[in-house]
C-alpha positions in Angstrom: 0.0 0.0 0.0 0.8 3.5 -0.9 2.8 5.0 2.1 1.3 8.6 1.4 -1.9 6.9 1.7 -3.8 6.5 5.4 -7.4 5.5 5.1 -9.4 8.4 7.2 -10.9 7.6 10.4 -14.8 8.0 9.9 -18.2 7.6 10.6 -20.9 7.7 8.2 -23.7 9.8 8.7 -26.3 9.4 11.5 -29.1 9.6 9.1 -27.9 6.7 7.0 -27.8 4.7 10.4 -31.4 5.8 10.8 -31.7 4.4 6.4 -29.8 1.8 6.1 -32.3 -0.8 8.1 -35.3 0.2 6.3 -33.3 -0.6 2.6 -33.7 -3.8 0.9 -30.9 -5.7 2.5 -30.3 -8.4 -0.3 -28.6 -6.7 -2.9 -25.4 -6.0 -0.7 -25.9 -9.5 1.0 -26.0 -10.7 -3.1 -23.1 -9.1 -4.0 -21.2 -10.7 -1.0 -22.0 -13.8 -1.5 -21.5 -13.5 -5.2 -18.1 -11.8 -4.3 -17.1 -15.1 -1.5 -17.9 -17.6 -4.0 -15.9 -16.2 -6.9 -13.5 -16.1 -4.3 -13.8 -20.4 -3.3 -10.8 -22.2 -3.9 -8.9 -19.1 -5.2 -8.4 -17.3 -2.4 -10.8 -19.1 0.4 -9.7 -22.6 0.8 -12.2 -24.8 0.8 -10.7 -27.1 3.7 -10.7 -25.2 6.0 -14.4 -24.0 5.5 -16.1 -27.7 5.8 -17.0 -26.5 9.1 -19.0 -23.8 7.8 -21.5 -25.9 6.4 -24.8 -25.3 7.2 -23.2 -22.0 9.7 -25.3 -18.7 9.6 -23.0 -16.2 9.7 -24.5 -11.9 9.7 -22.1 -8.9 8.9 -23.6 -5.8 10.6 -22.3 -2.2 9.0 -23.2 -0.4 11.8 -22.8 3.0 10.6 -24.4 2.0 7.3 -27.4 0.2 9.3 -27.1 -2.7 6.6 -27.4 -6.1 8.2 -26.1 -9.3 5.8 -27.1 -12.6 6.5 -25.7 -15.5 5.1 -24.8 -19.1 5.6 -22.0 -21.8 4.2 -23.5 -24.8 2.3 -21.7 -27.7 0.3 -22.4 -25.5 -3.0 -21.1 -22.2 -1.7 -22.2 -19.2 0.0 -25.9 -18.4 -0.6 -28.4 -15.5 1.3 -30.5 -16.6 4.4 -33.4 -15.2 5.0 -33.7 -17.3 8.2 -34.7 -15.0 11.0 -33.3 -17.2 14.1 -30.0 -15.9 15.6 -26.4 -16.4 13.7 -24.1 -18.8 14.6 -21.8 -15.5 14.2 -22.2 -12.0 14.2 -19.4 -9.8 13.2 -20.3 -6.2 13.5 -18.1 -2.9 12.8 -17.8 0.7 11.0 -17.8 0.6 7.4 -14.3 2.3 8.2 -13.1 -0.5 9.9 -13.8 -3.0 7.4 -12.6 -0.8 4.8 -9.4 -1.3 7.0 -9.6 -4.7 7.4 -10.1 -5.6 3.4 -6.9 -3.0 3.0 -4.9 -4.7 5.3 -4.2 -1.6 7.0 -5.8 -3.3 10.1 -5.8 -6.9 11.8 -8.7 -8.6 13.0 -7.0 -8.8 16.2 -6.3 -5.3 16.6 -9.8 -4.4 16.0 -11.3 -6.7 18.3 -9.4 -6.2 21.3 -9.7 -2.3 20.4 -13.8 -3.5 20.9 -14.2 -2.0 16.6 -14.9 -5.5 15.9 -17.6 -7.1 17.4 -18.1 -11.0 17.4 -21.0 -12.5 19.1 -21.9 -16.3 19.3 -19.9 -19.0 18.5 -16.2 -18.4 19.6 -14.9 -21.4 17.9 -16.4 -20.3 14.6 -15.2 -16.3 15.2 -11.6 -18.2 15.5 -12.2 -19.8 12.3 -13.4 -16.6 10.0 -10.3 -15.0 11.7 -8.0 -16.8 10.4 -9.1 -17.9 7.2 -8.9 -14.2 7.0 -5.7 -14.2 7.8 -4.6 -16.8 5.8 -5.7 -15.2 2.6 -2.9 -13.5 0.4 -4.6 -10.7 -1.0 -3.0 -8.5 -3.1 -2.3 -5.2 -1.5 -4.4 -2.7 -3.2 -3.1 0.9 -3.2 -5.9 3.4 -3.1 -3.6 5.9 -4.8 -2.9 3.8 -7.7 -6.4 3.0 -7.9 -7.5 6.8 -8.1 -5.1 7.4 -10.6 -6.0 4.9 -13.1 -9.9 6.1 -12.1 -9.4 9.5 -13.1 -11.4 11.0 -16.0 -8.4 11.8 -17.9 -6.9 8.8 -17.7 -10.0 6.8 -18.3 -10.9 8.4 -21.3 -7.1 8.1 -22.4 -7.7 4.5 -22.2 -10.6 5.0 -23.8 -8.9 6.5 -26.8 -6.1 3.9 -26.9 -8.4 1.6 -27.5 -10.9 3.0 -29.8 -7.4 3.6 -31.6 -6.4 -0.1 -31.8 -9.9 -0.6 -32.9 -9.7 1.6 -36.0 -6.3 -0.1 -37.5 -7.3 -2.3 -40.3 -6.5 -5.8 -39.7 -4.2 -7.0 -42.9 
């Protein structure tokens, strides 16, 4: 990660805690689930997720007031729109799990900083934790990220390849 680059300590807005709840909450939970599963075998390994199977595990975005529920079956991660209590229930700041899919923070630092939040089954929070941990994400550098995302250099891009486009093939 970009040295110049320190993600800002916030808080979303209060009124978006007072939104969030009343929102539809599957198209987030969708694109997490669709997000883990492109992930499986990549960069979650399956092994050590057998013991997920058939776990309910919710996300709660506290500032956002978005709740996620989902749950590990032998096909993947799917939605649940079971209303009994998690087996797990990780809760934070957007900011904090900004930081946490960064890498600019540890799971354990945000837990025993009470950020992170795990409720119910221990044995299972130990589990997440350090399948997180044992991921080898690439480092993504915000900086580098904005750069390439600027207008000018998108519609360069753009250009280039409306340029290679345009050459007649022989």
């Amino acid at each position: 990660m970009s040295k110049s680059f320190k993600l800002p300590d916030f808080t979303l807005p209060t009124a978006l805690t007072r939104l969030g709840p009343r929102l539809p909450q599957l198209p987030p939970t969708l694109v997490l689930v669709a997000t883990l599963n492109a992930a499986l075998g990549r960069l979650l390994p399956l092994a050590p997720l057998e013991s997920l199977i058939g776990r309910r595990i919710t996300i709660k975005v506290q500032d956002a007031g978005m709740t996620l529920r989902f749950a590990y079956g032998e096909r993947g991660f799917r939605p649940s729109f079971d209303t009994t209590p998690a087996d797990l229930t990780l809760s934070a700041r957007a900011r904090d799990f900004l930081a946490l899919l960064l890498r600019e923070e540890d799971p354990d630092t945000l837990f025993f900083s009470r950020r992170l939040l795990m409720e119910g089954d221990t044995d299972l929070g130990l589990l997440v934790k350090n399948t997180l941990d044992g991921i080898d994400l690439p480092r993504l550098d915000p900086a580098q990220l904005a750069a390439r995302l600027a207008p000018a250099e998108l519609l360069n891009r753009f250009v280039a390849r409306l340029a290679r486009r345009a050459v007649p093939h022989h």
